[in-house]
N, C-alpha and C positions, 0 to 999 in steps of 0.2 A: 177574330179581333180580341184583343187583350187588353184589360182596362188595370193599370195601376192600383196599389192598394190603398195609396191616402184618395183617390179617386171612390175607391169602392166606399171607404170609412165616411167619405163627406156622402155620399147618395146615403146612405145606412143611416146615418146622423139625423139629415134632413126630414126623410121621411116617418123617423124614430117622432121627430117633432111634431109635424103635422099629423099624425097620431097622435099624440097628447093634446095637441088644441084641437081636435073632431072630437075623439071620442075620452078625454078627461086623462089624470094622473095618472092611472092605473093603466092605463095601453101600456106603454114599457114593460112593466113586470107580465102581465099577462101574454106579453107578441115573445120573451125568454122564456116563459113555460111550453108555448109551442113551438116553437125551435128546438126544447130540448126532446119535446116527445115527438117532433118531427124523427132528430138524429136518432132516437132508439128504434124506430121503424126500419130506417136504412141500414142493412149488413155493411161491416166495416170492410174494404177489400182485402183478402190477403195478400199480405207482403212477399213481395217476390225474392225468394230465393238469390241472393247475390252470391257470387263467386271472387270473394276479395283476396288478391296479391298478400300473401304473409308480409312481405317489404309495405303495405301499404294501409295493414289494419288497422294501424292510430290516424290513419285520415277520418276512417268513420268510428273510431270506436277509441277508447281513452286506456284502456286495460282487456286482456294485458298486453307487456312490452312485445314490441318483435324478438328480444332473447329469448322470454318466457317464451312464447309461442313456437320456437326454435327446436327449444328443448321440451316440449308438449311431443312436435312432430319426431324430434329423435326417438321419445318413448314411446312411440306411441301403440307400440304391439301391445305394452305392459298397460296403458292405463286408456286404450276406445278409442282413441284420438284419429283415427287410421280412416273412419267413419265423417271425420269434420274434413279431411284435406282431400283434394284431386291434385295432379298433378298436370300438366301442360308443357311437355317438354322438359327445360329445366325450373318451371316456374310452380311453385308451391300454391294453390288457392284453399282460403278457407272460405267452406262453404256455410254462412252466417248463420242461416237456419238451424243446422246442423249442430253448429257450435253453441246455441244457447242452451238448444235442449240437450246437448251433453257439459255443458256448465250444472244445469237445474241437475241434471242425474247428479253429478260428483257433488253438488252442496247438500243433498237429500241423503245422501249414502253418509257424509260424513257428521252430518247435523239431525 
């Protein structure tokens, strides 16, 4: 079962309240400190590896262009690139993972 998020906000709200009239003003700030040292308990999952359509990378990502990316892949003996792509037939995928941490190498080298 799946519960809506203005559904979720009104229960969270509620009980936000009835915690201030039990236990006084300071229940709110005290129930966000342990929320926050709840979250650094919990390991954040690792993101999974996507395999995105070169045609399709500005769906998830804003830069760079599909030319850019075009002409990455034509280079790509000269400058690692060969490392981010798999192929699939006639279908180019850049593998995301892949691709930041050869972004972080090439701004490192140059900067």
């Amino acid at each position: 079962m799946q519960t809506d998020k203005l559904t979720i906000e009104n229960v969270i709200s509620e009980k936000i309240k009835a915690g201030k009239k039990k236990f006084g003003a300071e229940f709110e700030i005290m129930l966000l400190e342990i929320l926050g040292l709840q979250k650094l308990l919990i390991p954040e999952p690792e993101q999974q590896d996507r395999e995105i359509p070169l045609t399709r990378w500005n769906d998830y990502h804003p830069d760079p262009s599909v030319p850019a990316l075009r002409m990455l892949v034509f280079r790509k003996d000269e400058n690692g690139f060969a490392d981010v792509i798999t192929r699939r037939g006639n279908r180019i995928l850049i593998k995301e993972k892949e691709y930041f941490a050869w972004r972080n190498r090439m701004q490192n080298d140059l900067g």
